[in-house]
Structures are given as structure tokens and as C-alpha cells.
C-alpha positions in Angstrom: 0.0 0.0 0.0 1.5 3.8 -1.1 1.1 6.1 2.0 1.7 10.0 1.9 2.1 11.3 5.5 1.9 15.4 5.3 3.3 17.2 8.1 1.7 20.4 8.2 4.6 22.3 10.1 3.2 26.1 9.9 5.9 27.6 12.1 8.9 25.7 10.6 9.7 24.1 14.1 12.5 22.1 13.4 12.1 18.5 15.2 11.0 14.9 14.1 7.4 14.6 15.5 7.3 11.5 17.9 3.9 10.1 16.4 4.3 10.5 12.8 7.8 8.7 13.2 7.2 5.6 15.1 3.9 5.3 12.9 5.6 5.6 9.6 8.6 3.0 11.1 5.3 0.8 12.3 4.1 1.1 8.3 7.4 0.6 7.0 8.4 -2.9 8.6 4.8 -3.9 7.5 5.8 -3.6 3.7 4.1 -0.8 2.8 5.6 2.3 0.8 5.6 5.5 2.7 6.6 8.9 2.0 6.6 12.4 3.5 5.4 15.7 2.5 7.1 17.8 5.1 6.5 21.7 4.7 9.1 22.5 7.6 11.8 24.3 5.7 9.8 25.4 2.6 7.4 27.8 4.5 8.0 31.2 4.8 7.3 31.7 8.5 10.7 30.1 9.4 10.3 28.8 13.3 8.0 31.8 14.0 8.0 30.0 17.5 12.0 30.8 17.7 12.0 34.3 16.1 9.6 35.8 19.2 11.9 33.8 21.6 14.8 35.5 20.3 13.1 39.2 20.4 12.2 38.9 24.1 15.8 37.5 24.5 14.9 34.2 26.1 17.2 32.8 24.2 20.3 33.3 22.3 20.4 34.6 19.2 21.3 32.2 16.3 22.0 32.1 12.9 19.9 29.4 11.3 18.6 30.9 8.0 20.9 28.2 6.2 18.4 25.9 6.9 15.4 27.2 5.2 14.4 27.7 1.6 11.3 29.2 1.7 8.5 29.1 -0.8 5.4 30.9 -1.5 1.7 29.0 -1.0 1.5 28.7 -4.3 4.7 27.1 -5.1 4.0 24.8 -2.0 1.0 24.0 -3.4 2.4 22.4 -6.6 5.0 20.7 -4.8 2.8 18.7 -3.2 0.5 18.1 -6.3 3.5 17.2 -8.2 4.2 14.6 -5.1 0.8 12.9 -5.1 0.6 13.0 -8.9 3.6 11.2 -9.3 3.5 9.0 -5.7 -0.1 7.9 -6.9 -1.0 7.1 -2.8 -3.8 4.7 -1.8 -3.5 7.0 1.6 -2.8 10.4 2.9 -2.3 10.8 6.4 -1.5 13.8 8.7 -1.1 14.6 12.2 -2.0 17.3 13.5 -2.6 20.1 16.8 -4.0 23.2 16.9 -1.0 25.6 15.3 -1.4 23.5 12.4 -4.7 22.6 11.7 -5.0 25.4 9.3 -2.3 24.9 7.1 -3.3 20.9 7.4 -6.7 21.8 6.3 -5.4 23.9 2.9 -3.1 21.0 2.0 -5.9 18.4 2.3 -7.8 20.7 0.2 -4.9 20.9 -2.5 -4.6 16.7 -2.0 -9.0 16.5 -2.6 -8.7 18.5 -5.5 -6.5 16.6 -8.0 -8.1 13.2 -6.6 -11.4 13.3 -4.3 -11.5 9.7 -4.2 -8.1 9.5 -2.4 -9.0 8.3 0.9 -7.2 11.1 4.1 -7.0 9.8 7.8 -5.7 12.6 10.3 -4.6 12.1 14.2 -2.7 14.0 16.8 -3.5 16.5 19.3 -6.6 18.3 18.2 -8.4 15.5 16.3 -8.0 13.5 20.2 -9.5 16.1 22.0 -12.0 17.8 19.2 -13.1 14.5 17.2 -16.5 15.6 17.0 -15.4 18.9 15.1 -12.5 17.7 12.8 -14.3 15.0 11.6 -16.6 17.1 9.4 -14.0 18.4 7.8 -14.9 18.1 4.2 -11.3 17.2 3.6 -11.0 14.4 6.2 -12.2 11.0 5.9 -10.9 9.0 8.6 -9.6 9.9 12.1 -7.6 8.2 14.9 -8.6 9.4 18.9 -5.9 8.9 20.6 -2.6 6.5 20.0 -2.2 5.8 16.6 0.4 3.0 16.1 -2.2 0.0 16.6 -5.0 1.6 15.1 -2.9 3.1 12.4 -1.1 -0.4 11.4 -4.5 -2.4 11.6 -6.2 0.2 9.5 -3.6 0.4 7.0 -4.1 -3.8 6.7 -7.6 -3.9 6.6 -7.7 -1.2 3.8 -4.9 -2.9 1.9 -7.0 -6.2 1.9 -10.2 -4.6 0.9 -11.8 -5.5 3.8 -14.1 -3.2 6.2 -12.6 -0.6 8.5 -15.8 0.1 10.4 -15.1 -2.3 13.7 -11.7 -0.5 14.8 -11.2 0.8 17.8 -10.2 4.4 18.2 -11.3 5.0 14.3 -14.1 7.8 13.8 -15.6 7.9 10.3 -18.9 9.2 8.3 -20.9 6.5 6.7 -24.0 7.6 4.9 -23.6 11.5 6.4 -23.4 10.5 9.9 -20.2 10.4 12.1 -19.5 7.3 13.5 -17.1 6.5 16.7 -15.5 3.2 18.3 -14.4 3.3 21.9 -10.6 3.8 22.7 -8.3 0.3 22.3 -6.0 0.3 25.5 -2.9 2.1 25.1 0.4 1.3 23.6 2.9 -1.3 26.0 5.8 1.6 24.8 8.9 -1.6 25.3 6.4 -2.8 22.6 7.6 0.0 20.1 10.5 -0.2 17.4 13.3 2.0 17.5 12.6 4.6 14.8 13.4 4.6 11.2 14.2 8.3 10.7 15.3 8.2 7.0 12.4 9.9 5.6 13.2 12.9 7.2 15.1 15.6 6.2 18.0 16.2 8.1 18.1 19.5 9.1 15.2 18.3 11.7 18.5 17.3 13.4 20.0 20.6 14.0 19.0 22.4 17.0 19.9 25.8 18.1 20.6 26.1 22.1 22.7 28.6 24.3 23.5 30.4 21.0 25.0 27.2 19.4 23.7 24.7 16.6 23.7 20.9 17.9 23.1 17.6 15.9 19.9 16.4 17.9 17.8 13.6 18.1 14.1 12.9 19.7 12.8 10.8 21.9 10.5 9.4 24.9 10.7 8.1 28.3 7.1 7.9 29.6 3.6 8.9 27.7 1.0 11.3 29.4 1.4 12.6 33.0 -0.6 12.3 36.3 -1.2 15.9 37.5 -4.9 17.4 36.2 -3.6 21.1 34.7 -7.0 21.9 33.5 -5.0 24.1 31.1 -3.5 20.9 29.5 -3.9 18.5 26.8 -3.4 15.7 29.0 -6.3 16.4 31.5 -8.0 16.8 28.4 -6.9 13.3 27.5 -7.5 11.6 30.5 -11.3 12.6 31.0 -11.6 11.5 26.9 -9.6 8.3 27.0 -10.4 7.3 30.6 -11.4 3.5 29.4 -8.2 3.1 27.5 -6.0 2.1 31.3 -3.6 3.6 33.1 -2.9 6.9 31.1 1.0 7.7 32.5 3.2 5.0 31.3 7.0 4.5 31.2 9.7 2.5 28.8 12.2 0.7 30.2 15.7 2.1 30.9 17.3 -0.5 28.8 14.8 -0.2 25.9 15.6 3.4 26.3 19.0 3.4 26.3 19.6 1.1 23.4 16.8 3.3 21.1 19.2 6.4 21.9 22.5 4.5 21.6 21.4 3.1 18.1 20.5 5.9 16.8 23.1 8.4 18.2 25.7 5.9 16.3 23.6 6.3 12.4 22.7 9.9 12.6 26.0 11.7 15.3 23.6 12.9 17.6 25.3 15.5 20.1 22.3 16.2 22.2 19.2 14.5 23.2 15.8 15.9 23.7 13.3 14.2 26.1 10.0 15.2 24.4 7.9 13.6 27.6 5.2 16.0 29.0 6.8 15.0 32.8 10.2 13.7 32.4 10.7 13.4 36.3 7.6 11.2 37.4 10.1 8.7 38.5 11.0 7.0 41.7 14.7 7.2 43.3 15.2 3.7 42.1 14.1 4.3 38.2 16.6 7.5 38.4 19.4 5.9 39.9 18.8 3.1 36.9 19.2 6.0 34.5 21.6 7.9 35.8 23.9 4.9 35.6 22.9 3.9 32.1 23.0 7.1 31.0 26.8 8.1 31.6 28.0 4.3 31.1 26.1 4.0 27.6 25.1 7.1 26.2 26.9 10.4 27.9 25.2 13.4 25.8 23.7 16.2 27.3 20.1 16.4 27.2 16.5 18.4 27.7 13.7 17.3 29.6 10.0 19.0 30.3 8.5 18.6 33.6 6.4 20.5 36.3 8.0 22.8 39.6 6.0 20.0 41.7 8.4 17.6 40.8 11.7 19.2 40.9 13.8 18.8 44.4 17.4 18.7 45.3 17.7 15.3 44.8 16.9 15.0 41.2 18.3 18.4 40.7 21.6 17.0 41.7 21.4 13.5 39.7 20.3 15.8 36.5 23.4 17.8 36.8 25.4 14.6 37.6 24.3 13.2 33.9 24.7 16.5 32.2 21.0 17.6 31.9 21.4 20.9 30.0 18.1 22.4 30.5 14.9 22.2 31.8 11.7 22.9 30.9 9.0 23.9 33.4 5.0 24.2 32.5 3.8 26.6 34.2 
């Protein structure tokens, strides 16, 4: 099966999106064909996100207009006609949140145009918590609440096979002019996941600008979700929504961790690692010790983590400066 993921990327933030890559490694080892639309360094914005960062002098400025090679929305458009055109998918999928959804909604438009047949499955942080409105998006056929890598691989197989998609879990659809729903699967076991095939994407997503410098980074995860109830936050949000799919804070393994990052450090130089968890410190004195030692004996980078000011105390404060955490960042 041919498979065109579009990332949607409006601000031109440069970083591999977690979902999108372990899905399109899922879809990869199955056999299918994937490729990636990615408007990250072909819009004009240019990391909007960065740019206001660096006006209020939060950060340091640097140079990283190298990166970028912006094009109009016209010229976007027909790259991406050009793409499906010659691609011929069976699929388009996107993920999406909020910043994006309008710049995902124009491209699905472009994509409907040339082919309205073509059948488009979205998923990501605003089709999880809004279902109900970006389902009737003309432009959207199918869409995936929640974790995608089960319901994303099953779907994919059932479609391939000509066979009906209408009994999967997580899946929302329309049928006959009415939206139709399944309830949530259980979430992901994440030592069940594969270490990430990031050869689709373009490598600048690799270079990160911090303390005024350019680093070789790469992205990855220690736990899913978090257990505080920020009403402000998507995973409140989540956890009312997906409240029958278990236990919604969940952790990898240290060692499956460690040998993701080691892998992948080796094939693509990584010089810094980014934890893209939304709590990187809900973890007992035993689980930190664990990584602390595996971290310096196997891996030895320095390396960002999220997390709240309820969690932070001398203790781990210490440990993270012991493994060269370089930064921390606090929601607040």
C-alpha cells in the first residue's frame, strides 16, 4: 500500500514529530511504501516560534537561515500536487494540533482536488480532543482518537485487503452523512515499540539551536501522558476522553531506552538529546538511579527534559546535573 504522511509544520519548528515517526517505522516494517510531505523548511514563516523567543531575549540569538528555503503557498502547493501525482497514494495521512490545523486543512484541500476519491486519515493532538469537530472536515475521511500506532497499522491492513474498517477501535468515520465513533483500544505497551526509522526525514530536523550554538539532535521518549490534572493541558483533556483506555501515565524501560538512543546516536551523530515527555521526572529514586547509571556508562550526551515545579527537588536536581542535563523545561 503507497502512504503520503503530510506534516503540516506552519511555524517551521525544526524537530521529528514522535507520532508520525514511530507510525511511519510501524508502516514501513509492514511492507508498505511511505513517503513524507514535510513543509518545515519550505514555508516562509521560518520557526515563527524561535524568532519571538529570540526578540524577548529568552534565548540566544542564532544564525539558522541556512536551513530554510522558503517558498510561496503557491509554489508549495504544486510541490505537493507534483508529489501525489507522481506518488499515486492509496492513503494520505496527517497529524496534526491546533498551530497546524489550518495549514493541514489547505493542504488536504490541494490533496482533494487533484483526486477526491483519495481516501485522508488525520490524528494528533486536536483530532483526540476535538473529534467531534474535525471529523466534518470536508477534507477528512478517517480519524484516529488517541494513539495511533495499533489503530494506524490495523487500518492500513484492513484497507490494503479490501476489507471493512468500520469495527476498529479508536477510528471515527462518516458512513452515509453520519459520524461514527468506536471506543478507545488500551494504550500502547511503549517496550512494545520499534526503535525509529528516521530516514524519511530531512535532516536538518536534526539541528537544534541552544545557548547560542547549533547541535546535531535527536528525539525521543521516556514515559507517555502525565498524572497531574492542569485543566489548562492537553493531558487532563486526555485523561477525561480516553479514561477507558487504562492507566494513562506510562513508562519505557531504561534499557529499551538506552539502546533506542545508543542506536540511533551511532547512524545519525547525535550531540544532544531531547526528552519530548510532557513529565520527564515522574520517576521513583530507584528508576533515576537506573538512568543515571545507564545514561553516563552507555550514552553520555547532554540532554533536555520537560516537567512540572512539583516535581523538581534537590535530589533529582543534583542527579540531572550529575548526567549533564542541559536544560529544563518547566510548564507553568
Amino acid at each position: 500500500m503507497r502512504i503520503l504522511f503530510i506534516y503540516p509544520n506552519a511555524e517551521g519548528y525544526s524537530r521529528i514529530p514522535l507520532g508520525p515517526s514511530i507510525i511511519i517505522t510501524i508502516l514501513l516494517e509492514d511492507g508498505h511504501r511511505v513517503e513524507l510531505f514535510d513543509t518545515t523548511f519550505i514555508m516562509e514563516n521560518r520557526h515563527v516560534d524561535f524568532d519571538i523567543r529570540e526578540k524577548a531575549k529568552l534565548v540566544l540569538p542564532t544564525d539558522r537561515s541556512h536551513l530554510y528555503g522558503p517558498h510561496s503557498p503557491e509554489e508549495i502547493d504544486e510541490v505537493l500536487k507534483n508529489k501525489v501525482e507522481r506518488f499515486s497514494p492509496d492513503l494520505i495521512a496527517a497529524s496534526i494540533v491546533e498551530d497546524n490545523y489550518q495549514c493541514a486543512d489547505h493542504l488536504l484541500q490541494v490533496v482533494k482536488s487533484l483526486n477526491r476519491n483519495i481516501p485522508v486519515i488525520v490524528g494528533g493532538g486536536t483530532p483526540t480532543v476535538a473529534p467531534e469537530v474535525v471529523i466534518e472536515n470536508p477534507h477528512i475521511d478517517y480519524l484516529i482518537q488517541g494513539e495511533g500506532e495499533e489503530a494506524m497499522k490495523e487500518f492500513c491492513d484492513l484497507m490494503e485487503r479490501g476489507k471493512s474498517v468500520e469495527g476498529l477501535r479508536n477510528l471515527w468515520y462518516k458512513k452515509n452523512g453520519e459520524v461514527k465513533s468506536k471506543l478507545p483500544r488500551p494504550f500502547v505497551d511503549m517496550d512494545t515499540l520499534p526503535i525509529q526509522n528516521l530516514d524519511l526525514w530531512d535532516e536538518r530536523h536534526f539541528i537544534k539551536a541552544y545557548s547560542g550554538q547549533l547541535y546535531r539532535a535527536g528525539y525521543f521518549e521516556v514515559s507517555r501522558g502525565c498524572l497531574h490534572k492542569c485543566s489548562y493541558c492537553i493531558n487532563y483533556a486526555c485523561q477525561k476522553l480516553l479514561w477507558e483506555a487504562g492507566k494513562f501515565y506510562r513508562k519505557k524501560s531504561i534499557d529499551k531506552i538506552i539502546e533506542e538512543i545508543k542506536i540511533l546516536k551511532g547512524k545519525y551523530n547525535f550531540e544532544m538529546i531531547i526528552f519530548c515527555d510532557d513529565n520527564g521526572l515522574l520517576m521513583s529514586r530507584a528508576r533515576m538511579e537506573e538512568f543515571a547509571e545507564s545514561w553516563q556508562l552507555e550514552i553520555n550526551l547532554p540532554y533536555w527534559i520537560n516537567t512540572t515545579a512539583e516535581t523538581i527537588n534537590r535530589e533529582n536536581l543534583a542527579k540531572l546535573k550529575e548526567t549533564d542535563c542541559c536544560g529544563i523545561g518547566i510548564g507553568v
